[in-house]
C-alpha positions in Angstrom: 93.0 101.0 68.5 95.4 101.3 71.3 96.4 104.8 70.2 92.9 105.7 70.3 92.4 104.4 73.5 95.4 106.4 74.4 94.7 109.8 72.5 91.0 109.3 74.7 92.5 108.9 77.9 94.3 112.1 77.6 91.7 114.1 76.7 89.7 112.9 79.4 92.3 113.6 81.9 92.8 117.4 80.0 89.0 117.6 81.5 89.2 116.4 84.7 88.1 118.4 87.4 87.4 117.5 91.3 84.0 117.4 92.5 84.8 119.7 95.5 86.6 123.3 95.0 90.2 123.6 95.1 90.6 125.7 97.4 88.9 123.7 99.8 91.6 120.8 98.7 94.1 123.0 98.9 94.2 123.6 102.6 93.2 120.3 103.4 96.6 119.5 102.2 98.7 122.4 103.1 97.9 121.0 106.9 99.7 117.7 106.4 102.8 119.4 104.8 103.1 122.1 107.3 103.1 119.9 110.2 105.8 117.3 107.9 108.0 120.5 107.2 107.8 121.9 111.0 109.3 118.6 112.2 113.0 119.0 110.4 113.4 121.9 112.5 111.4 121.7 115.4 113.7 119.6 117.6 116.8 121.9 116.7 116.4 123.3 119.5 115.4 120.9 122.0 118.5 118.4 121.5 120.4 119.7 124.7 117.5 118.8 126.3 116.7 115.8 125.0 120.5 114.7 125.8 119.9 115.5 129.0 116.3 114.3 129.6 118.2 110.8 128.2 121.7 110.2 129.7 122.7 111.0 126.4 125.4 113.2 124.8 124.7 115.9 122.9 126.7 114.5 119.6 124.1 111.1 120.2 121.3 112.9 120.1 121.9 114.6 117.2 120.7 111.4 115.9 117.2 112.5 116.7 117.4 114.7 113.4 119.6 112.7 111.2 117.3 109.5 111.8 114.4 111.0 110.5 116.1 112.7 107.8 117.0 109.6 106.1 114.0 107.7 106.7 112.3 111.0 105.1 114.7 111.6 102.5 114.6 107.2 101.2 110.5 107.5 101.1 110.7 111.0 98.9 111.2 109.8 95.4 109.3 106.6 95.6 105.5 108.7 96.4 104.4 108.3 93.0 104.7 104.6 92.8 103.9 104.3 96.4 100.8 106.8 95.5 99.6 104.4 92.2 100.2 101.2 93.7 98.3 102.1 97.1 96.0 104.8 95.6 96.6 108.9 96.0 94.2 109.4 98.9 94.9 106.3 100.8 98.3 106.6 101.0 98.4 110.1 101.8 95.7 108.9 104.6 98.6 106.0 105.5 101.3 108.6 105.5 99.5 111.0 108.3 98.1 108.4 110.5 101.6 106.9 110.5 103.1 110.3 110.9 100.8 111.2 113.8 100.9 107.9 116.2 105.1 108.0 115.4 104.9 111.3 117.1 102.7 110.5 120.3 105.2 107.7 120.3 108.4 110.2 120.5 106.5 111.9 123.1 106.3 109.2 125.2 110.1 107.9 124.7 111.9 106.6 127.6 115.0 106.1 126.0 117.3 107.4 123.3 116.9 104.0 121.2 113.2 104.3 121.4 113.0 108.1 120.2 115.4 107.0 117.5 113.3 104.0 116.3 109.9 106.0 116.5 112.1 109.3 114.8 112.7 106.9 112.0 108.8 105.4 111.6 108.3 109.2 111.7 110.6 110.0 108.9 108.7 107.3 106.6 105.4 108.4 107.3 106.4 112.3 106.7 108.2 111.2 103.7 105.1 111.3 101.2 103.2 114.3 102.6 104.7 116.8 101.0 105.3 115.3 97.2 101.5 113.8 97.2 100.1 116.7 98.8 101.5 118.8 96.3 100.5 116.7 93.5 97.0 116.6 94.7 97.2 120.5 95.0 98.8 120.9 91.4 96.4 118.6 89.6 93.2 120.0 91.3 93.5 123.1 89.7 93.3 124.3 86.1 96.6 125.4 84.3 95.7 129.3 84.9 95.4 128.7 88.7 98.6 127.0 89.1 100.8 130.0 90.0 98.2 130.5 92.9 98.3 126.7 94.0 102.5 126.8 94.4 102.2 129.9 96.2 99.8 128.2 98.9 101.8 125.5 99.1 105.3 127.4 99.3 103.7 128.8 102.1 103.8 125.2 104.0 107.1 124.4 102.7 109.1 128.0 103.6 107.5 129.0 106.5 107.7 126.0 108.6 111.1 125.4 108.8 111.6 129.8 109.6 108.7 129.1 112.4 110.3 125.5 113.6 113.2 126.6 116.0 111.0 129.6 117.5 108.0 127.3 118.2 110.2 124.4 119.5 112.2 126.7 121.8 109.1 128.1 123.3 107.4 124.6 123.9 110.7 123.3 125.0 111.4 126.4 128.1 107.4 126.5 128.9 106.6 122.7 129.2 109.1 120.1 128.0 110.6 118.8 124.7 107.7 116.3 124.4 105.9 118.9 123.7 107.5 119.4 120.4 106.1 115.6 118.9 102.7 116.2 120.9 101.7 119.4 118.8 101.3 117.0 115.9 98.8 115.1 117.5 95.6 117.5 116.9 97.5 118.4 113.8 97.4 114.8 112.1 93.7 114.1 113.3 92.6 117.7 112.0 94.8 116.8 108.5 93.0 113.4 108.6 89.8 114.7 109.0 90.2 117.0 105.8 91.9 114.8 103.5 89.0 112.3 104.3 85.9 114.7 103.6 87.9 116.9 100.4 90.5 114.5 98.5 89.8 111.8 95.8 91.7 110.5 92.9 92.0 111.4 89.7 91.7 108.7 86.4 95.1 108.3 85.8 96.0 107.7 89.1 92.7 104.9 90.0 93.5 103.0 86.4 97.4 103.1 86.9 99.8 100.0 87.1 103.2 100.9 88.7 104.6 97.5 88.4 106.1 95.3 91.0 108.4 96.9 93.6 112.0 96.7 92.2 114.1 95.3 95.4 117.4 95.8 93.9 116.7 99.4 93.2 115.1 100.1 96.4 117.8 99.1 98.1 120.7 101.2 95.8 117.9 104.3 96.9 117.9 103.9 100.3 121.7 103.0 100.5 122.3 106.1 98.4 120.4 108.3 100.4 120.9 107.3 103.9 125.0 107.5 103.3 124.4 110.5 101.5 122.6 112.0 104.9 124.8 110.7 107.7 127.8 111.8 105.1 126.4 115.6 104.9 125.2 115.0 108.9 128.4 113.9 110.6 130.8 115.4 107.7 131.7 118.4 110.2 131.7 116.6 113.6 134.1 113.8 112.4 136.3 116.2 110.0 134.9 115.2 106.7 137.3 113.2 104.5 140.0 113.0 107.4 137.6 110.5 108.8 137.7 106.6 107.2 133.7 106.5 108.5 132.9 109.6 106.4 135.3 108.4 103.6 133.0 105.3 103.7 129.4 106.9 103.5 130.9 108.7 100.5 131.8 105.5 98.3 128.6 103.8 99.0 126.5 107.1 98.8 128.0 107.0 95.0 127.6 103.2 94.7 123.9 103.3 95.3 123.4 106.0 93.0 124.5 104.8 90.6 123.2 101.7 90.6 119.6 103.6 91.4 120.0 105.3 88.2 121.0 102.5 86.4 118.0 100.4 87.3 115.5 103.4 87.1 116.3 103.7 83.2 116.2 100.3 82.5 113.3 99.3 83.9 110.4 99.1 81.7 107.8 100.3 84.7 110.4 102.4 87.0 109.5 103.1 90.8 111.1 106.6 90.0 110.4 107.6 86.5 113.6 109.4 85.9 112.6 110.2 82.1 111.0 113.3 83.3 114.4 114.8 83.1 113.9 114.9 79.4 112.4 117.9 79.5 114.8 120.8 80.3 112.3 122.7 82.4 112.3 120.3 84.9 115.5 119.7 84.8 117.0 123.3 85.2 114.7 123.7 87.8 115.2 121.0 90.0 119.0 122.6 90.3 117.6 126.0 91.1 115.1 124.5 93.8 118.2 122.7 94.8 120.3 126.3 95.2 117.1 127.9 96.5 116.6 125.9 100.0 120.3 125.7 99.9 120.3 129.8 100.3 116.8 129.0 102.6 118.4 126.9 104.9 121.6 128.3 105.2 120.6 131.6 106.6 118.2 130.7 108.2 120.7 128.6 110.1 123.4 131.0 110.8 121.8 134.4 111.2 120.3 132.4 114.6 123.5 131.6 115.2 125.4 134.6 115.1 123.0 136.4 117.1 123.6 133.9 119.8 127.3 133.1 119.3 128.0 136.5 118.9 125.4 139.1 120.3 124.7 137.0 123.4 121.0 136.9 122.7 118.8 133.7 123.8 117.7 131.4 121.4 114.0 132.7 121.7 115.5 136.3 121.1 117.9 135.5 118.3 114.0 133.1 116.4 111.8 136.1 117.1 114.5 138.6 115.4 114.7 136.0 112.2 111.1 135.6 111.9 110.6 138.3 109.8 112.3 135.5 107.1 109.1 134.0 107.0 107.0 136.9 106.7 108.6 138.1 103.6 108.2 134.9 102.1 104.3 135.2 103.0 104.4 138.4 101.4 105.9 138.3 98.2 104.3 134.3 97.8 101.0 136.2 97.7 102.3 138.6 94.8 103.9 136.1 92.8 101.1 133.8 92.9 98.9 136.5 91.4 102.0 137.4 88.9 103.8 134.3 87.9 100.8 133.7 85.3 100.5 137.0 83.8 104.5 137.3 82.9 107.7 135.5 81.7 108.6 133.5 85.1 112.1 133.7 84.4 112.0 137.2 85.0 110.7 136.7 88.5 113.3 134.3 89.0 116.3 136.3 88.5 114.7 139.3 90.5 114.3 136.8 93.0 118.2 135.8 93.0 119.2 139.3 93.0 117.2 140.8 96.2 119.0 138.0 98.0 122.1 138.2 96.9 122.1 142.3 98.1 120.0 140.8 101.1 123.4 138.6 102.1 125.4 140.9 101.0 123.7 143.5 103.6 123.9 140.8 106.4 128.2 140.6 105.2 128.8 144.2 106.8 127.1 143.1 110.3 129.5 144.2 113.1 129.2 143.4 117.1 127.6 147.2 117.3 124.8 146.7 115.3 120.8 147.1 116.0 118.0 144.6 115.9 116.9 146.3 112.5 120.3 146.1 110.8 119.2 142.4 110.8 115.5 142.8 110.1 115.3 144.1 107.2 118.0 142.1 105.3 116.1 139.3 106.6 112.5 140.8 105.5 114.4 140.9 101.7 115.8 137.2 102.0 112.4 135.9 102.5 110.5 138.1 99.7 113.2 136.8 97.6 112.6 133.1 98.7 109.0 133.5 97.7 109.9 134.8 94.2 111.8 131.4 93.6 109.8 129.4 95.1 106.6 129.6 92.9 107.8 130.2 89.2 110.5 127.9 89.7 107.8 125.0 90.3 105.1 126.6 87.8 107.9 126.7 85.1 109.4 123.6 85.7 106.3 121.2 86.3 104.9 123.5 82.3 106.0 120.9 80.3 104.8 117.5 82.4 101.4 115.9 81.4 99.1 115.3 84.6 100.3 111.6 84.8 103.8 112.8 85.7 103.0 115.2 88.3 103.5 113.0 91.2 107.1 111.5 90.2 107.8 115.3 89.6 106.6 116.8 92.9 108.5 113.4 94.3 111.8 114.7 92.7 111.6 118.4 93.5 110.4 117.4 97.3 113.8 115.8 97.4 115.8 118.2 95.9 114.4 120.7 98.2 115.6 118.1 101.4 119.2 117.0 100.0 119.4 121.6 99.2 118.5 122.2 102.7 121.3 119.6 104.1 123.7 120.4 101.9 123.1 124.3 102.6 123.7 123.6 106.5 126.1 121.1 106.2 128.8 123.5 103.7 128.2 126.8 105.9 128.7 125.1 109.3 131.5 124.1 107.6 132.7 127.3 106.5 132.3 129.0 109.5 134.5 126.8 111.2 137.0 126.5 108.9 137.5 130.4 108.1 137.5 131.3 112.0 140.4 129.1 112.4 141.9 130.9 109.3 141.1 134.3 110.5 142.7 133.5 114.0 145.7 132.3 112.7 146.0 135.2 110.9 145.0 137.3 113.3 147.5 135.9 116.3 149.9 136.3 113.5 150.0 139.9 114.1 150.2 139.7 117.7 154.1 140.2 118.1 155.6 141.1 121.2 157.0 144.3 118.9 153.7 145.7 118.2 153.0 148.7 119.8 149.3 148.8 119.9 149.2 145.2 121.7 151.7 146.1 124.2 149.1 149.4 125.0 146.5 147.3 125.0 147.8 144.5 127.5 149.1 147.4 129.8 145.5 148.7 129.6 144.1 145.7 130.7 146.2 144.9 132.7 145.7 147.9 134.8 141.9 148.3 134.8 142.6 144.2 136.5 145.3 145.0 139.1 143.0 148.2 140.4 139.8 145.5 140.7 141.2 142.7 141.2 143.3 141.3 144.3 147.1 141.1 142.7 147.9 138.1 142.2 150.6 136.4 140.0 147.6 135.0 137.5 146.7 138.5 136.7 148.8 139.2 133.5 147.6 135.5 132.1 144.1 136.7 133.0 144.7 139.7 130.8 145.9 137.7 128.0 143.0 135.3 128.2 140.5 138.1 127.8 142.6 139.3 124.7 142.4 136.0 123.1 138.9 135.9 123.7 138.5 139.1 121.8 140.7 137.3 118.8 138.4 134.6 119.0 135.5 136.5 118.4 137.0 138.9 115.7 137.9 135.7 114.1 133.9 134.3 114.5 133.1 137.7 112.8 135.3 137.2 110.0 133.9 133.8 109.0 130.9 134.9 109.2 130.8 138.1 107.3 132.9 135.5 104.6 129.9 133.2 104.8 127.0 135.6 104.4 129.5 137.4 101.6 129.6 133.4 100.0 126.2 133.1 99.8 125.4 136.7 98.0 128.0 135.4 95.6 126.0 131.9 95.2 122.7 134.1 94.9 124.0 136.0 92.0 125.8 132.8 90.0 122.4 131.5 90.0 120.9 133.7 87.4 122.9 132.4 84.8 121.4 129.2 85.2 118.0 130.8 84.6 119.4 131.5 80.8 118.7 128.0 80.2 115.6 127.7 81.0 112.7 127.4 77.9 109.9 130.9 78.5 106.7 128.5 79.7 103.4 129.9 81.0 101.2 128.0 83.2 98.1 128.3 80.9 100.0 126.9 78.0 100.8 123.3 80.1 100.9 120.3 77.9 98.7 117.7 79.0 
């Protein structure tokens, strides 16, 4: 009798449909997890600011970001049970109303401990609005329209974080960083609004019984994650494993993961279902969203930066130059949506991987002579190419899952795409900093007192200084200093030619893992 029961169910959530249309749903939640997404990047910019706005240091108020990455990053993978226990809609209603007063809260901050405490509220209530968002989105349409749902949604999640930094530094140099947590205000009441009037729950998710909350496990999650965070945060600033602090977040980032995972499968009624990995699918896929905001985040981090480090251009200049990231990514989100259902996905994939590995590899031969364009159109390629991952690597993954796992799925992939993105910054800040000091050592290496060219080159200088400047007994150490300077910045150029040459590397490696994916098409999910 109970398989009956069973064998009913399913075919009563196969027919399922909302009452309203879903594309009406659909941008009633695309709202929420634009404005969640905006808010990792958004105060990039404004943290000298902030510092100074505080009587804080700039290395404190990186905090602001970190705090609400781990508060984000713990809530991630626990929205499906958070979403059956409370109800879908609800707690997607919880999530932005918590979301929104956090941020009028940050706004109104008087001190650093008060930002941090409201950054963190923040980070919890943002945590489920992209996983239960998308999970509304996916289940609201039929199997046929699902390569058209992810591509609305990758809209949300890839062009956010690209418009972040540009929209922060404008708000930030016109009116104040406040500004930054106030824009989320009609945002959250508009989201609220739409969720309220479009969204209900489906059967699976009204007759569900998560269990109790497992305290033991929650507790290995957040441990795991919020080392995990400061660990890929701070890793950099304090010299990574030189530092006992960092050595530490290591060792108990590992401890509560595996103690997570050892509960998780144990449990007869897990918070995170961690059986979805069964399928392979999923599981291929979550490591190629992983290596896909990885690439995201990574350039989109340092082609900023070595506009500004290196051209001299303000950080408005260098966001409005790297825009065009997001407008390929709008672009080529529209196509694949519109393709991902009518052929194999995998293909899509490893065209996607390759137009950004030659994008990289196109941004590896920048120079200190180049044009705006030279960067523009590599940048236009990266983000087509984002878009082409983005979508069939969600539609091919999430194939195989019936309807009742699509919120511990969109739960796992949502954090994937965070721990990608931190791990993406954390490695090429990294990099850069640790191959300039290579190439400069190498590079003062060569800069004997028999080399001809050097001892031109000084005499040079040294003369265009004597004739415009008074002479003066600092003069030659003047000269030198500028020639250092120059080393310095060949040595910046290095590293990040070395970088950008990494990730085309990283971008082309990826397509073997598409070999192990199983061909699925998004008409043929199992329900």
């Amino acid at each position: 009798m109970g398989s009956a029961i069973s064998v009913q169910e399913m075919q009563e959530n196969a027919r399922w449909r909302p009452a309203m249309n879903p594309w009406i749903i659909a941008i009633s939640v695309i709202v929420p997890t634009f404005m969640e997404v905006l808010d990792t990047t958004i105060a990039n910019v404004a943290l000298t600011h902030i510092a100074g706005s505080m009587s804080a240091s700039y290395s404190e108020a990186t905090w602001v970001l970190t705090s609400y990455l781990i508060s984000n990053a713990v809530v991630l993978p626990l929205t499906a049970w958070l979403g059956n226990r409370f109800q879908r809609k609800r707690f997607l209603l919880i999530c932005i109303f918590v979301f929104t007063v956090s941020s009028l809260l940050c706004g109104l901050a008087v001190s650093l401990p008060m930002l941090l405490a409201m950054r963190i509220i923040q980070g919890l209530g943002g945590g489920g609005l992209a996983p239960i968002s998308q999970a509304i989105l996916m289940e609201s349409f039929p199997p046929n329209k699902q390569g058209a749902a992810n591509a609305l949604f990758g809209l949300g999640v890839v062009v956010a974080p690209v418009v972040g930094p540009i929209l922060g530094g404008w708000l930030t140099d016109n009116y104040s960083w406040r500004w930054i947590f106030y824009i989320n205000i009609p945002l959250g009441a508009l989201a609220m609004w739409a969720v309220q009037k479009t969204v209900e729950d489906p059967p699976w998710v009204r007759d569900s019984d998560p269990g109790p909350l497992d305290g033991i496990g929650f507790a290995a999650l957040a441990l795991w994650l919020g080392c995990q965070e400061i660990f890929l945060d701070k890793g950099q600033e304090n010299d990574w494993f030189a530092s006992g602090f960092i050595r530490w977040m290591a060792v108990l980032a590992v401890i509560g993961f595996v103690i997570f995972v050892a509960r998780e499968l144990k449990a007869e009624k897990p918070m995170v279902d961690l059986r979805i990995f069964r399928h392979r699918n999923f599981a291929v896929g979550t490591v190629l969203m992983f290596f896909t905001t990885f690439l995201l985040y990574a350039i989109g981090l340092i082609t900023p930066q070595f506009l500004q480090q290196m051209m001299g251009y303000s950080a408005m200049a260098a966001g409005l130059i790297t825009s065009p990231l997001g407008l390929g990514a709008m672009i080529s989100m529209i196509l694949v949506g519109q393709l991902v259902m009518r052929m194999d996905q995998r293909l899509i994939i490893v065209f996607g991987f390759l137009i950004f590995g030659y994008a990289a590899l196109r941004l590896s031969g920048m120079n200190l002579a180049i044009a705006p364009s030279a960067v523009l159109w590599p940048q236009i390629l990266a983000g087509s190419a984002i878009g082409f991952l983005f979508v069939p690597i969600n539609v091919s993954g999430t194939a195989p899952l019936r309807r009742d796992e699509m919120g511990s799925a969109t739960g796992m992939l949502n954090l994937v795409r965070n721990v990608g993105g931190s791990v993406g910054i954390a490695m090429v800040s990294t990099m850069i900093a640790r191959r300039s000091q290579v190439h400069q050592s190498t590079l003062v290496a060569s800069l004997t007192p028999g080399n001809i060219r050097l001892l031109r080159q000084v005499s040079g200088v040294h003369g265009y200084l004597s004739l415009h400047m008074p002479a003066s007994s600092g003069s030659l150490n003047t000269t030198l200093g500028l020639l250092y300077r120059q080393v310095q910045q060949q040595a910046y150029l290095l590293a990040f030619m070395n970088v950008y040459y990494g990730l085309a590397m990283l971008s082309f490696c990826s397509v073997l893992l598409v070999l192990l994916l199983r061909r699925a098409r998004g008409a043929k999910v199992s329900l």
